[in-house]
C-alpha positions as YAML, in Angstrom:
chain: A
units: angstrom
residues:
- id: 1
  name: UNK
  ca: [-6.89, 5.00, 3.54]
- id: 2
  name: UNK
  ca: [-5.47, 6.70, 6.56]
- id: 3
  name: UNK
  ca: [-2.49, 8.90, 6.09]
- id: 4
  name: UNK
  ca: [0.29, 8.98, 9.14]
- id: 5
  name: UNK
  ca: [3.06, 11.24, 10.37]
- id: 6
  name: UNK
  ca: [4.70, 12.04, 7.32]
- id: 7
  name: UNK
  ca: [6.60, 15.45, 7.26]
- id: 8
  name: UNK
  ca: [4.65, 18.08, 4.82]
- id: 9
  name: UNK
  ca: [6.26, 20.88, 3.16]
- id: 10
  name: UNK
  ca: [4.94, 23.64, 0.97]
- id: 11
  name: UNK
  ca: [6.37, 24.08, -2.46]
- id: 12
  name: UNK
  ca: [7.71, 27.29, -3.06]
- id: 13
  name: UNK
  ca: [5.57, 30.51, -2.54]
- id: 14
  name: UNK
  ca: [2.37, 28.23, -4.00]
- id: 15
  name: UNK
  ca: [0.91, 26.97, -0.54]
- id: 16
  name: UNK
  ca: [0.64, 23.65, -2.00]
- id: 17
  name: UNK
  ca: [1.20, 21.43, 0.98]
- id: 18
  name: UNK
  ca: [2.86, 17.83, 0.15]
- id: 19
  name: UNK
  ca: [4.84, 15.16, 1.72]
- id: 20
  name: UNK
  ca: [8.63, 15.69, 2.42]
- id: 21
  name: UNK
  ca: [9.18, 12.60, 0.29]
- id: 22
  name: UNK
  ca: [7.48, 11.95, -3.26]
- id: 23
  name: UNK
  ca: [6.68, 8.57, -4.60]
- id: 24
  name: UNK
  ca: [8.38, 8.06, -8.08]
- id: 25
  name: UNK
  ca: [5.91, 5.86, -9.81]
- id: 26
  name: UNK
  ca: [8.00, 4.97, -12.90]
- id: 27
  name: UNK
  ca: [9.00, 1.52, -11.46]
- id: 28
  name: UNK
  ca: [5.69, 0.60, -11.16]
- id: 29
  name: UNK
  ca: [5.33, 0.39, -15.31]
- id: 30
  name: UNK
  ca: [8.44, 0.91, -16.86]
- id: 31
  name: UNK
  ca: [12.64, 0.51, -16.35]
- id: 32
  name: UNK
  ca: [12.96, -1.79, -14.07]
- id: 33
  name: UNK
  ca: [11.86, -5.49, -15.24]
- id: 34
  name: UNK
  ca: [8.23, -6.11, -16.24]
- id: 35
  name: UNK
  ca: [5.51, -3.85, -15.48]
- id: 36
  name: UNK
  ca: [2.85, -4.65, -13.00]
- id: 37
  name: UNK
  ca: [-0.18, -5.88, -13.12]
- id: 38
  name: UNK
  ca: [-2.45, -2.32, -12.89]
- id: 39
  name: UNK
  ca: [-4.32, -4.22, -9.46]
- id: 40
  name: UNK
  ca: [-0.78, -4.76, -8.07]
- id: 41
  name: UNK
  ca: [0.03, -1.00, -9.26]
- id: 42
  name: UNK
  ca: [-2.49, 0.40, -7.62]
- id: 43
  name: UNK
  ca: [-2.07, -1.51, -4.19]
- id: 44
  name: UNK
  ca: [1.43, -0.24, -4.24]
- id: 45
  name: UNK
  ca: [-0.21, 3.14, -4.32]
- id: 46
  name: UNK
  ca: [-2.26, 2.50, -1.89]
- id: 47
  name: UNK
  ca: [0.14, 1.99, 0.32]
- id: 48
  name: UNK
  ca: [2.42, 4.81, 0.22]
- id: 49
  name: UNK
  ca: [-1.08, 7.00, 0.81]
- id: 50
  name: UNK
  ca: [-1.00, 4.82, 3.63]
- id: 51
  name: UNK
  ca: [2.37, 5.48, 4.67]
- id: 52
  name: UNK
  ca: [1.78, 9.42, 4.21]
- id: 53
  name: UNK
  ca: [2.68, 9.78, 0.83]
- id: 54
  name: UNK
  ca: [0.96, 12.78, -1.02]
- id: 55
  name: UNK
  ca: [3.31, 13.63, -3.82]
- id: 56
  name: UNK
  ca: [3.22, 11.51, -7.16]
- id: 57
  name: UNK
  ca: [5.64, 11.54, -10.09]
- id: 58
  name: UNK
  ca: [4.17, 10.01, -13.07]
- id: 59
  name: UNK
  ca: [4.88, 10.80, -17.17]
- id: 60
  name: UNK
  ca: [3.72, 9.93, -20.18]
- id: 61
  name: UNK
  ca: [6.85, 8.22, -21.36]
- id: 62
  name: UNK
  ca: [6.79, 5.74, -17.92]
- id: 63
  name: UNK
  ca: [4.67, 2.66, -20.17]
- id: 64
  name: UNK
  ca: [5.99, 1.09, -23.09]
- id: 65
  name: UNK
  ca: [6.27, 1.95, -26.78]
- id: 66
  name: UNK
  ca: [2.70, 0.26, -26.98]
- id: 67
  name: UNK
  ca: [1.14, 1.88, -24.20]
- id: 68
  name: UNK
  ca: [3.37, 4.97, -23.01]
- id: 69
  name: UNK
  ca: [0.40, 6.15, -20.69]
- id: 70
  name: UNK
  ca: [0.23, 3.29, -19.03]
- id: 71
  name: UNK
  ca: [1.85, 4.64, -16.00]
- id: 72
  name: UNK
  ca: [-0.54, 8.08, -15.98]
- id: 73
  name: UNK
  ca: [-3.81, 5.73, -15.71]
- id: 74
  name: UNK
  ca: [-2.63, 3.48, -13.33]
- id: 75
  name: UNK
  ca: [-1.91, 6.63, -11.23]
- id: 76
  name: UNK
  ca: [-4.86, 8.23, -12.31]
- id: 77
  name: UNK
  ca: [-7.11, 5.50, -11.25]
- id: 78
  name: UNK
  ca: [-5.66, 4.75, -8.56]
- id: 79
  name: UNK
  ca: [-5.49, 7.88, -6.79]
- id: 80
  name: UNK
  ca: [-9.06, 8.88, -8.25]
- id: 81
  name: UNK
  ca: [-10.57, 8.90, -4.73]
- id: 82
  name: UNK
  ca: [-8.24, 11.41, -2.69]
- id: 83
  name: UNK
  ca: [-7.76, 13.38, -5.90]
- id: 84
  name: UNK
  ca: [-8.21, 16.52, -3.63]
- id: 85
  name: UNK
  ca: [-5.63, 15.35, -1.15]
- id: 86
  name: UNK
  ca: [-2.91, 14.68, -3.79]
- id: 87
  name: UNK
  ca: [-0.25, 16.91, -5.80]
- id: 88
  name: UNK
  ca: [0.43, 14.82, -9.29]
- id: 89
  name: UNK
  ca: [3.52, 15.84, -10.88]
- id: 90
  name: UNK
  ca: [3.93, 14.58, -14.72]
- id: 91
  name: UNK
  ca: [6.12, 15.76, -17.44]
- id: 92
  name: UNK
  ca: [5.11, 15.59, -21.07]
- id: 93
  name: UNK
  ca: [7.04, 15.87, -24.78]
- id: 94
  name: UNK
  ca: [9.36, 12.57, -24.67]
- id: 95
  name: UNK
  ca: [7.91, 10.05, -27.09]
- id: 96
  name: UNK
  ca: [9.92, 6.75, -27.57]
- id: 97
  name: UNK
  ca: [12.64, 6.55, -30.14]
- id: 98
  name: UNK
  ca: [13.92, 9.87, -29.17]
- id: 99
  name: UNK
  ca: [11.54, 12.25, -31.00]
- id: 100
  name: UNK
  ca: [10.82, 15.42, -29.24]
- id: 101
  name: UNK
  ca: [7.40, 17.02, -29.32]
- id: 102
  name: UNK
  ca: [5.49, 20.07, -27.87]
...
């Protein structure tokens, strides 16, 4: 995977260098019609690191009420090989039927 021009910026006072534009991966699993397949996930992935894309927003509430990770390991796995080159952002605590947790 090759990454182009996109713009970087660095969050905050944390030197963390990312893309000017995240990739919201909730679509790929959850809100907006049927989940892909996790091989068409991932190629979707695949290509916004190929567009420049180094910021991911995943969370544990972007499956289904059978499998609300579903969206963390299709991230996870896809993105297991640049690991080091990539800022994952999550959240946590939401479960399905509106119970919160900590």
């Amino acid at each position: 995977m090759s990454m182009n021009n996109m713009h970087m910026r660095t969050l905050g006072d944390s030197g963390i260098r990312v893309s000017e534009i995240g990739y919201g991966c909730m679509g790929l699993t959850h809100a907006y019609g049927e989940p892909l397949a996790e091989d068409r996930a991932i190629a979707v992935i695949h290509s916004a690191l190929d567009d420049g894309y180094t910021l991911f927003d995943t969370a544990e509430i972007y499956g289904t009420p059978e499998d609300p990770f579903a969206n963390e390991r299709v991230v996870g796995q896809a993105l297991a090989g640049v690991r080091d080159d990539v800022v994952i952002a999550t959240k946590f605590g939401i479960r399905y039927g509106g119970v919160w947790s900590a």
